[in-house]
C-alpha positions as protocol buffer text, in pm:
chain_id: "A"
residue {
  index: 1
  type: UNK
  ca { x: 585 y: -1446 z: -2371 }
}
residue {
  index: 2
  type: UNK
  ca { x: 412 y: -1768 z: -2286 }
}
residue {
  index: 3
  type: UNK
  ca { x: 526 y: -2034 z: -2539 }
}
residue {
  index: 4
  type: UNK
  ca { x: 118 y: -2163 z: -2667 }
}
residue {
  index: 5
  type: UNK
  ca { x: 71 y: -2095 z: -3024 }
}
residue {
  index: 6
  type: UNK
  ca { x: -162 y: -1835 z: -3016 }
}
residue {
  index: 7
  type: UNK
  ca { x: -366 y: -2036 z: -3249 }
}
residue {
  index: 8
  type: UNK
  ca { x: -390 y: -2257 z: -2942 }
}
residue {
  index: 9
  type: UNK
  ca { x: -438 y: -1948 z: -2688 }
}
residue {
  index: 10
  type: UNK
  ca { x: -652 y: -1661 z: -2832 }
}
residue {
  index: 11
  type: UNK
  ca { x: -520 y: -1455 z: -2499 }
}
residue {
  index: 12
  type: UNK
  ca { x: -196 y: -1463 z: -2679 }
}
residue {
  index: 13
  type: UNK
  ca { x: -398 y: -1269 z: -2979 }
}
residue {
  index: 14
  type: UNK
  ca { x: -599 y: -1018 z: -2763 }
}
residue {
  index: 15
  type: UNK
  ca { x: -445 y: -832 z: -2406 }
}
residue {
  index: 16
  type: UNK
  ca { x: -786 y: -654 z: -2415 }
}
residue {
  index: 17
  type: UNK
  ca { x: -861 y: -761 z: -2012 }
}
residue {
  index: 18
  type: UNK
  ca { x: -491 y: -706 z: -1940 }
}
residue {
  index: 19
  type: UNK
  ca { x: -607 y: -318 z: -2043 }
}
residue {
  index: 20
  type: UNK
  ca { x: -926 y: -308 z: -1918 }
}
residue {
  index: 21
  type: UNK
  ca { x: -921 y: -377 z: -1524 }
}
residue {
  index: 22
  type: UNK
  ca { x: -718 y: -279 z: -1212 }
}
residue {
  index: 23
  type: UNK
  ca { x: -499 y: -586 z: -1123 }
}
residue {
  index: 24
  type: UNK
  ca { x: -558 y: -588 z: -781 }
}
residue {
  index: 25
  type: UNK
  ca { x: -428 y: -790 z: -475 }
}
residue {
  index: 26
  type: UNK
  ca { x: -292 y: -818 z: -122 }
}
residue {
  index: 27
  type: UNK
  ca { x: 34 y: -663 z: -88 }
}
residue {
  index: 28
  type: UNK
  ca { x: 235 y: -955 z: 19 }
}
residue {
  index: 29
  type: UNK
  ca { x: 88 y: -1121 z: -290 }
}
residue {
  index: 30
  type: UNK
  ca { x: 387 y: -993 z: -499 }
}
residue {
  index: 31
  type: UNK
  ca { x: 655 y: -1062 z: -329 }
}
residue {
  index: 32
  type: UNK
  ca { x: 564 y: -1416 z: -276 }
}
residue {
  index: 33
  type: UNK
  ca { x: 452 y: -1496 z: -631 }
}
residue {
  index: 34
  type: UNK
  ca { x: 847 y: -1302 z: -715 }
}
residue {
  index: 35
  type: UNK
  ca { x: 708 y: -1032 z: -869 }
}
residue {
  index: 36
  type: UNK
  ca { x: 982 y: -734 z: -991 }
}
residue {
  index: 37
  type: UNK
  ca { x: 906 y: -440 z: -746 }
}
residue {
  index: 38
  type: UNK
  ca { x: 903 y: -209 z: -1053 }
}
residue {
  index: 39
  type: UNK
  ca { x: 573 y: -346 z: -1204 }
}
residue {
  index: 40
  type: UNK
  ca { x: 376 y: -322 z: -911 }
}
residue {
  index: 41
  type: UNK
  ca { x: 243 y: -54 z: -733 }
}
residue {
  index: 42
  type: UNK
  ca { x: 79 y: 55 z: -394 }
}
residue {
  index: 43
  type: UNK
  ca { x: -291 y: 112 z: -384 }
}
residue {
  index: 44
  type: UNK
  ca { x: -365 y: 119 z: 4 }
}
residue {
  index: 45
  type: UNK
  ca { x: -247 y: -26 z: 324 }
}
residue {
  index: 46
  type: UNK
  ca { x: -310 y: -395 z: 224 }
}
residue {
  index: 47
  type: UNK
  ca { x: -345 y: -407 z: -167 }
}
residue {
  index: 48
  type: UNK
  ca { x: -109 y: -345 z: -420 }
}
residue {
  index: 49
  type: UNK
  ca { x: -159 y: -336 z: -802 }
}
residue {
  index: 50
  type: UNK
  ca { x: -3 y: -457 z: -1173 }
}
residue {
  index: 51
  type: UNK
  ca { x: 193 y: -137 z: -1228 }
}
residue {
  index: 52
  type: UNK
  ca { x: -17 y: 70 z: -1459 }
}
residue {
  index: 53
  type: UNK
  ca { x: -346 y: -95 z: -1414 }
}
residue {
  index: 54
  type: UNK
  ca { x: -488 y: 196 z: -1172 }
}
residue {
  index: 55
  type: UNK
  ca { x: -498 y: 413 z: -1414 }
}
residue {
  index: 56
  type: UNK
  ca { x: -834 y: 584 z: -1638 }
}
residue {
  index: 57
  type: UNK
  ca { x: -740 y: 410 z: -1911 }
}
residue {
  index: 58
  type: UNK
  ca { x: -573 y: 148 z: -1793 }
}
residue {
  index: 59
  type: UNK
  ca { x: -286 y: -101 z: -1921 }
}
residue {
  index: 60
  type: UNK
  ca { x: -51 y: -323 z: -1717 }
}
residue {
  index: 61
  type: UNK
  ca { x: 346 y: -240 z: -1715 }
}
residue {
  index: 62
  type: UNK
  ca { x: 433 y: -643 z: -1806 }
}
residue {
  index: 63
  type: UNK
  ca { x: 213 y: -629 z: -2091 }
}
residue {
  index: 64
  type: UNK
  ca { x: 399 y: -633 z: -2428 }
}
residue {
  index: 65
  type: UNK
  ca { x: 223 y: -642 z: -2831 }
}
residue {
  index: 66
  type: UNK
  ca { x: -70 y: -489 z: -2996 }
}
residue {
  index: 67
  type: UNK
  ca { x: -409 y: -515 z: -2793 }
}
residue {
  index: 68
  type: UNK
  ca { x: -617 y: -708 z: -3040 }
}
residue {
  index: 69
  type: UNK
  ca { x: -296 y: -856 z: -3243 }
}
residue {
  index: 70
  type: UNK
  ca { x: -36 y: -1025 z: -3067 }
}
residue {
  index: 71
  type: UNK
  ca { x: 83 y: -959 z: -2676 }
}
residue {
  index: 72
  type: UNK
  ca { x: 248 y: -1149 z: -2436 }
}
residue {
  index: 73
  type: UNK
  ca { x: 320 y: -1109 z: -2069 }
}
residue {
  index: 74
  type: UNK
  ca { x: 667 y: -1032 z: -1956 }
}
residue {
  index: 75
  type: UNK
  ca { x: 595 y: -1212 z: -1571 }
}
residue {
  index: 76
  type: UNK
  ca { x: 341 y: -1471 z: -1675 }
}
residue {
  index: 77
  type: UNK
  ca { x: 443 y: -1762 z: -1506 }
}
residue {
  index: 78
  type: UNK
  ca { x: 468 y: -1515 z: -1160 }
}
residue {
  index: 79
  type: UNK
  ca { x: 121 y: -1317 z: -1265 }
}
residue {
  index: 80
  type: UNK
  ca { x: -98 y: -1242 z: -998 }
}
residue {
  index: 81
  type: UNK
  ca { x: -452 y: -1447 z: -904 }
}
residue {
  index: 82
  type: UNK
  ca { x: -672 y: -1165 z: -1069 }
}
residue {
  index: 83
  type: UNK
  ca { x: -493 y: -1236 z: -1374 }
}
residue {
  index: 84
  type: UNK
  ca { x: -516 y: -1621 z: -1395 }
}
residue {
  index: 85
  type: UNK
  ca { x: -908 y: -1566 z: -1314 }
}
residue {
  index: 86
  type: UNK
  ca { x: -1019 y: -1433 z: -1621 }
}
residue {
  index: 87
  type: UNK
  ca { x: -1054 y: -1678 z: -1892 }
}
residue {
  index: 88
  type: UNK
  ca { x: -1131 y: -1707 z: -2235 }
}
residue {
  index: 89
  type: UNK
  ca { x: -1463 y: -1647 z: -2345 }
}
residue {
  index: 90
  type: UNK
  ca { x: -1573 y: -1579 z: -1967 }
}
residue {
  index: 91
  type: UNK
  ca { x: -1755 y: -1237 z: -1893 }
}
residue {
  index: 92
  type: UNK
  ca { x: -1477 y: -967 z: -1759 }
}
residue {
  index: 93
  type: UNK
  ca { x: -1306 y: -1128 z: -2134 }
}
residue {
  index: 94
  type: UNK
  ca { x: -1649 y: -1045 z: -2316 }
}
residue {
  index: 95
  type: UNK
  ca { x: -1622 y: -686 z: -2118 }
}
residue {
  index: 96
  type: UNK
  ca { x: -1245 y: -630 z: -2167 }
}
residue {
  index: 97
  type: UNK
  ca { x: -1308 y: -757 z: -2585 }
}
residue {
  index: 98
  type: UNK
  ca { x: -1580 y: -519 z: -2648 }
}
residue {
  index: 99
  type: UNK
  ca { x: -1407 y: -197 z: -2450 }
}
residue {
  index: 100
  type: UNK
  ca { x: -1148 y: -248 z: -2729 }
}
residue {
  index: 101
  type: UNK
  ca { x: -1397 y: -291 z: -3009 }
}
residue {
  index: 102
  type: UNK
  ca { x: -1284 y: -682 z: -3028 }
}
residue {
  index: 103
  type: UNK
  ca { x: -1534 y: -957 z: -3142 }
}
residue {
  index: 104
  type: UNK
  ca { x: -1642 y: -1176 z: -2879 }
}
residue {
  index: 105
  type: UNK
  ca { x: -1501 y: -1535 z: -2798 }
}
residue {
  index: 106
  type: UNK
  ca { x: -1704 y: -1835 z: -2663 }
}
residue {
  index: 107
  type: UNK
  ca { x: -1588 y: -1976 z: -2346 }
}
residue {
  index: 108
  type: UNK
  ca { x: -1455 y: -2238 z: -2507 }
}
residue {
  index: 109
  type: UNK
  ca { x: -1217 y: -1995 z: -2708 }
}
């Protein structure tokens, strides 16, 4: 887990986007960012995926906690562009926080 209070971090609180979206990117993404091979997966040709993010009801393989409570990422410091995108408060958070019946943040946290 990322060492930020979660006071400080309400990410650290929620995981909602980190079950919410397909954590797409290119294929050679991984590999360069260090990425174990065992939490990715192959969606085509050229893109790869957070392992268990293409999925209905999705939820990424690093992802460890309670949605909503407290979570943590097990490859945060190697996580993919998609993941360091979304930020507090922003709208794919306000879409991820409301699939999971969470309040909403402000962008500002």
């Amino acid at each position: 887990m990322p060492s930020t209070p979660a006071s400080a971090n309400p990410c650290q609180a929620c995981g909602a986007c980190c079950a919410t979206f397909r954590v797409s990117f290119y294929w050679a993404d991984a590999e360069a960012r260090g990425l174990p091979p065992a939490l990715t997966e192959q969606v085509n040709p050229w893109l790869g995926c957070m392992a268990g993010t293409n999925r209905r009801a999705p939820r990424c393989a690093a992802l460890d906690g309670t949605i909503g409570s407290e979570v943590g990422c097990r490859v945060y410091e190697q996580r993919p562009d998609p993941c360091r995108e979304v930020q507090a408060g922003d709208s794919q958070c306000l879409k991820a926080r409301a699939r999971h019946g969470l309040p909403a943040l402000s962008a500002t946290g």
